[in-house]
C-alpha positions in Angstrom: 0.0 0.0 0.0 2.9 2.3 0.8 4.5 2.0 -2.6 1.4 2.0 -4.5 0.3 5.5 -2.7 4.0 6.4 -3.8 3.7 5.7 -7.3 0.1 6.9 -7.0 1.3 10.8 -5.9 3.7 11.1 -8.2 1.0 10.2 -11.2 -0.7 13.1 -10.1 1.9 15.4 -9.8 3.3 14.4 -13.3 -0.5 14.9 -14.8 -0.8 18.1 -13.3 2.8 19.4 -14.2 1.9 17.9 -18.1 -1.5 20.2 -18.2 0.8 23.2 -16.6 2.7 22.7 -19.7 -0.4 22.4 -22.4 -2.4 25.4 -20.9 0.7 27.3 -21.5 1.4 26.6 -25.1 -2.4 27.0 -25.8 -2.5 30.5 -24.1 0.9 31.9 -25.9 -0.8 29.9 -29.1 -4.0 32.9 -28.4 -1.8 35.8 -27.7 -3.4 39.0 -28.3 -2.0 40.7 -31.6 -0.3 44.0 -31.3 -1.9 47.1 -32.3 0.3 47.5 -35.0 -0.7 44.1 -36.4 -4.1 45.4 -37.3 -4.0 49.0 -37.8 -4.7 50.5 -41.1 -2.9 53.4 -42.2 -4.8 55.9 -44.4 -2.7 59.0 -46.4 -3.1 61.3 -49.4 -0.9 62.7 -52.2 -2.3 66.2 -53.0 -1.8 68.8 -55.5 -2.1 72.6 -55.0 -5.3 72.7 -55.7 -7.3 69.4 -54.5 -5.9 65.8 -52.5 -5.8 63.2 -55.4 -5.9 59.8 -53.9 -6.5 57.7 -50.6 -5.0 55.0 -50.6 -4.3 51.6 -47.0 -1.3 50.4 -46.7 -1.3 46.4 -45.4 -0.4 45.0 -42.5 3.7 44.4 -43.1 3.9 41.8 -40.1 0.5 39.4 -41.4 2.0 36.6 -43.4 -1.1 36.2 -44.6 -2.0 39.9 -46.3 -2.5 39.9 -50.2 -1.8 43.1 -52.0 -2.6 41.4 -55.0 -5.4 43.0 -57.6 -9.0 41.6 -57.1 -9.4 41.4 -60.9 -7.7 40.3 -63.8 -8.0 43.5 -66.0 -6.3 45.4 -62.6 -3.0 42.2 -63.3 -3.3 43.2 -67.1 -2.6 46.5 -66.3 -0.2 45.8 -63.3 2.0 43.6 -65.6 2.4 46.0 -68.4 3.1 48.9 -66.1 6.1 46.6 -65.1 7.2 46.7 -68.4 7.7 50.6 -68.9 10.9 52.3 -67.3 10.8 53.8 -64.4 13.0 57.1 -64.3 12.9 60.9 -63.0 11.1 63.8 -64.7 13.0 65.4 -67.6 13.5 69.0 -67.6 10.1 71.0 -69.3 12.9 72.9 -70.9 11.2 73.7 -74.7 7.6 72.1 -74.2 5.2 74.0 -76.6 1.9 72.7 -77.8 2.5 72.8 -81.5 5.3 70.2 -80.9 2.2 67.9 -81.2 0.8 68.9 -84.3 -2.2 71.5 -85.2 -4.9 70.7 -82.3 -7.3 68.4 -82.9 -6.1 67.1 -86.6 -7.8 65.1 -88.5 -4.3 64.0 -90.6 -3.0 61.5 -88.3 -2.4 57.6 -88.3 -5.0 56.6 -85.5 -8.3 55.3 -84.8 -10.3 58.1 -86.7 -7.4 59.7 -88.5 -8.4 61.0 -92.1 -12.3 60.6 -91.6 -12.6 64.1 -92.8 -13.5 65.2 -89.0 -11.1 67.2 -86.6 -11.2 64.9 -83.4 -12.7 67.3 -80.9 -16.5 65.8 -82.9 -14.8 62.6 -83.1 -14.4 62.2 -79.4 -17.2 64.0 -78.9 -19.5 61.5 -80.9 -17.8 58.8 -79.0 -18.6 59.9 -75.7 -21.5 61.7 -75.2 -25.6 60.5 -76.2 -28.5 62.2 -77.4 -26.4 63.4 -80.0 -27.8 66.0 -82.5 -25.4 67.1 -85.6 -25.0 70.4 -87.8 -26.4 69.6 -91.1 -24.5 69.2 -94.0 -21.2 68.5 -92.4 -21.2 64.7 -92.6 -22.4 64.3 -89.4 -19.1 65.5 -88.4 -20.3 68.6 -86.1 -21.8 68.3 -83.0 -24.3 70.4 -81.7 -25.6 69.5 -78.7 -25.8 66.3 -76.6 -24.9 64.8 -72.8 -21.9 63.2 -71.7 -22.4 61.3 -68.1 -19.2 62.7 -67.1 -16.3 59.8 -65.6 -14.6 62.1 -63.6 -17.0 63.9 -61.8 -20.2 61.5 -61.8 -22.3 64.4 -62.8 -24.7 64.4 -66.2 -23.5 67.5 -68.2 -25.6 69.0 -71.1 -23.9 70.1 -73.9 -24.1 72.8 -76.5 -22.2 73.9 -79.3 -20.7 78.0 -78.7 -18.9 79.8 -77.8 -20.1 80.4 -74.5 -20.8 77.1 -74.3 -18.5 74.5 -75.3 -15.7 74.4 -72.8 -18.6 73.2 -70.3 -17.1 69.9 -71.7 -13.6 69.3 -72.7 -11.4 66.8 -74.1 -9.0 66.0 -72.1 -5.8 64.1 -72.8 -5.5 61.4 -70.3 -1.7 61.3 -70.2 -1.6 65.1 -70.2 1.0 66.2 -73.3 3.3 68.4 -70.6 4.0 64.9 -69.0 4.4 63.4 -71.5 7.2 65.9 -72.9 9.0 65.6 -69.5 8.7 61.4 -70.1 10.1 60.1 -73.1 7.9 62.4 -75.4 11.0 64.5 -76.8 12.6 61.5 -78.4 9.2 60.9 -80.3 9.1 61.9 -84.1 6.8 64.4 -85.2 4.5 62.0 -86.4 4.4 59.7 -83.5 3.4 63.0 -81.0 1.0 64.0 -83.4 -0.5 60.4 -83.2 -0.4 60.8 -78.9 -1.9 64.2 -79.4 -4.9 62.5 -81.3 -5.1 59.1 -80.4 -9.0 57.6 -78.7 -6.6 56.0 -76.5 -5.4 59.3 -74.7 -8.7 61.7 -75.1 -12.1 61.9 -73.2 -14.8 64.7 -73.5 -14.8 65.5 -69.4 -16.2 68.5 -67.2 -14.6 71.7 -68.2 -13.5 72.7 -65.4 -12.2 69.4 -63.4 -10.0 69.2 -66.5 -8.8 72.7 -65.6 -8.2 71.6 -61.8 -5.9 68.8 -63.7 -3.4 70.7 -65.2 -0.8 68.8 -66.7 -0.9 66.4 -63.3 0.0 62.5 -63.0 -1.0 60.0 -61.2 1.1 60.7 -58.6 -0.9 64.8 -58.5 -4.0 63.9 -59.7 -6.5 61.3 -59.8 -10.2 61.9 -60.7 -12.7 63.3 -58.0 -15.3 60.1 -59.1 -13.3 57.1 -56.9 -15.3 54.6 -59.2 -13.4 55.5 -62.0 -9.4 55.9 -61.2 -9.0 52.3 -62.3 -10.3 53.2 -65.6 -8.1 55.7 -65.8 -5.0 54.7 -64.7 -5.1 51.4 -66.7 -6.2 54.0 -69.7 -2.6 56.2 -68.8 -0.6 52.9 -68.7 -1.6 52.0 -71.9 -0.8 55.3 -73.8 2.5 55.4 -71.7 3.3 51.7 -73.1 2.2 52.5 -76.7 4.0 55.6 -76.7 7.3 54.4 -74.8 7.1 57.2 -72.2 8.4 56.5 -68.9 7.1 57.2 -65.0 8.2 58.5 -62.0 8.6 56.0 -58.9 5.8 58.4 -56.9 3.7 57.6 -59.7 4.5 53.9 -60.7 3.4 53.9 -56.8 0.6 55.9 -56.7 -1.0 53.7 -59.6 0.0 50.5 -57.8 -2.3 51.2 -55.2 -5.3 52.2 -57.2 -5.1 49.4 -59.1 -4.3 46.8 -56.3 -7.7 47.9 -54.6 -9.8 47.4 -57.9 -12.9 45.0 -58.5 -14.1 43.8 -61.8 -16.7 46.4 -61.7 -14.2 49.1 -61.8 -12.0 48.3 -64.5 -14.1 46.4 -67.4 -14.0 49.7 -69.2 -10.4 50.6 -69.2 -10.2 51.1 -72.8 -12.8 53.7 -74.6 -15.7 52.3 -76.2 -16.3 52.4 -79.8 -19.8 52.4 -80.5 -21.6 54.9 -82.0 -25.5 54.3 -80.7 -26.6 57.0 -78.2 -29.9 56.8 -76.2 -32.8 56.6 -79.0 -30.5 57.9 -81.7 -27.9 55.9 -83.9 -25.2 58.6 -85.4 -23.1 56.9 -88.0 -19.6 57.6 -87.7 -18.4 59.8 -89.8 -17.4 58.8 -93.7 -13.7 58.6 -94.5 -13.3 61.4 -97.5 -10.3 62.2 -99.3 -10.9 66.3 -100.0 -10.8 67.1 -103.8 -7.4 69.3 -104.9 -8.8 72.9 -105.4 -8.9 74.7 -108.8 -8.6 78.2 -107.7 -5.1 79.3 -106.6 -4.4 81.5 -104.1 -2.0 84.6 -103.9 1.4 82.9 -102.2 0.7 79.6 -104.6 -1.8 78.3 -101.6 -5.1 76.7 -102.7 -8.6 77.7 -102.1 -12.2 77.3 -102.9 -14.2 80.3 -104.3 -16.9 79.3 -102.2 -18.4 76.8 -99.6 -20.8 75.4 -103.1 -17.6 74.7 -104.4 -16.1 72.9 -102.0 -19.1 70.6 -101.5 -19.2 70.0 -105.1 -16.3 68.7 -105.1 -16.8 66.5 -101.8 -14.7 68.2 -99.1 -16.4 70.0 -97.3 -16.4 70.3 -94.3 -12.6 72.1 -94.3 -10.7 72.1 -91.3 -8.0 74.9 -90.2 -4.1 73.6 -92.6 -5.7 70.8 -94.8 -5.6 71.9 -98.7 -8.3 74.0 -99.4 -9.6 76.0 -96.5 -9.6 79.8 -95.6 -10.7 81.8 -93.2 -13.0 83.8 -95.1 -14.9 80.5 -95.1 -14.6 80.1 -91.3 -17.4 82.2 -90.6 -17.1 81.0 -86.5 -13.5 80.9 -86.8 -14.1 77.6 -85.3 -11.4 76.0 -87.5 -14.0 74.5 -89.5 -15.2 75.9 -93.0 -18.4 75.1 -95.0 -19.5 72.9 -91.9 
């Protein structure tokens, strides 16, 4: 009896040192998390004028934390932003407008190049509905419609004027400054001209959120509609990739992060769309015509038409502002756009 109440005590001592022992591992095994574990950070890149973007950064100590995209187009647009260099801002040191061609040519290799419509109503056509058109210009002049504007959110009517018009704007997406101060110098002419005009880069936007823009990147500026900056930075990657322009490491960041918090929703439009129907109203796009070589020379060996009858005998009218043909004695807007 002696031994067996030996043997019997130090059972229980072992069972209860051995459930010392597993109540300890299980309580380290519940530890509660630091606060740094689960904090979210929240900051903002602003621009003189307005903040641009929100953005979280994750949880560095969580093995477990995914900053990968929630979509596929958001990893399409990741992996080709991999591909473009990543370098400092050039100097603006000789940037001028007319490096990129007369505004809003129609004499350009892209999507609507040579249509016989400057690419202000090409855009325009694109992007807003309830189109109406100026007669007799081959459906090439826009008169009035409403764009459902994707940086703002807002519904903007617009009308033709010159009181009027700016109320929407096209704006480039990668703005043309950057893109001088990016790679844009070692462009040809023709190749600029192309960015300057390409569906790719342009979209009719509220007037004066464009204004707020500026020549801005996604590093300064990001569109006030949240819903949309996927959109748009996938749209700016593409142009820079097309275009072999560079970006800044504050922006190859700054469009990292809208991009790694996108859903499908949010980027299933990153390219511009195409189609021509409007609300109720089906505007073809615009016929491709090759203007007729005037008759009538001009003093300084230019060529002209006598009259707006003649150049729509001959098929080319409308005339826009330096293709063969026009003068500004036909521009009665001086819109850039004769016999419209």
């Amino acid at each position: 009896m002696g031994v067996m109440s030996h043997f019997s005590d130090r059972s229980v001592v072992a069972a209860a040192l051995a459930a010392m022992t597993v109540g300890g591992v299980l309580l380290a095994g519940c530890a509660t998390p630091d606060s740094d574990q689960t904090d979210v950070a929240w900051s903002s890149v602003t621009s003189d004028e307005h903040s641009a973007v929100e953005r979280t950064s994750a949880p560095t100590s969580s093995p477990t934390t995914s900053t990968s995209p929630e979509s596929p187009e958001s990893a399409d647009a990741l992996a080709v932003l991999d591909t473009i260099p990543v370098k400092g801002r050039a100097p603006k040191t000789g940037y001028d407008r007319a490096l990129f061609g007369q505004a809003w040519s129609d004499d350009v290799d892209v999507d609507g190049g040579h249509n016989g419509c400057d690419t202000r109503n090409d855009i325009l056509r694109r992007d807003l509905t309830a189109l109406s058109v100026k007669p007799h210009t081959h459906d090439c002049v826009i008169l009035t419609g409403v764009l459902d504007d994707p940086y703002t959110g807002k519904s903007i009517a617009f009308t033709r004027g010159q009181q009027t018009s700016t109320a929407v704007q096209i704006d480039h997406v990668v703005a043309l400054s950057d893109a001088w101060q990016k790679g844009a110098q070692q462009l040809t002419t023709e190749e600029r001209e192309s960015l300057a005009n390409d569906p790719l880069n342009l979209q009719a936007v509220d007037g004066p959120t464009n204004n707020q823009k500026r020549d801005g990147d996604a590093a300064t500026w990001l569109p006030p509609n949240k819903s949309y900056r996927c959109t748009y930075v996938s749209r700016q990657i593409d142009v820079k990739a097309r275009y072999r322009l560079w970006v800044t490491r504050a922006e190859k960041d700054a469009m990292t992060r809208v991009l790694g918090s996108c859903d499908s929703s949010s980027t299933t439009q990153s390219r511009p769309q195409t189609a021509e129907t409007t609300a109720g109203t089906t505007v073809p796009p615009a016929a491709r015509t090759t203007p007729a070589r005037p008759e009538t020379p001009a003093p300084g060996g230019a060529a002209v038409y006598k009259s707006c009858s003649a150049a729509r005998a001959a098929g080319a009218a409308p005339l826009h502002r330096g293709q063969p043909g026009y003068s500004s004695k036909l521009d009665g807007d001086d819109d850039g756009v004769a016999c419209e």
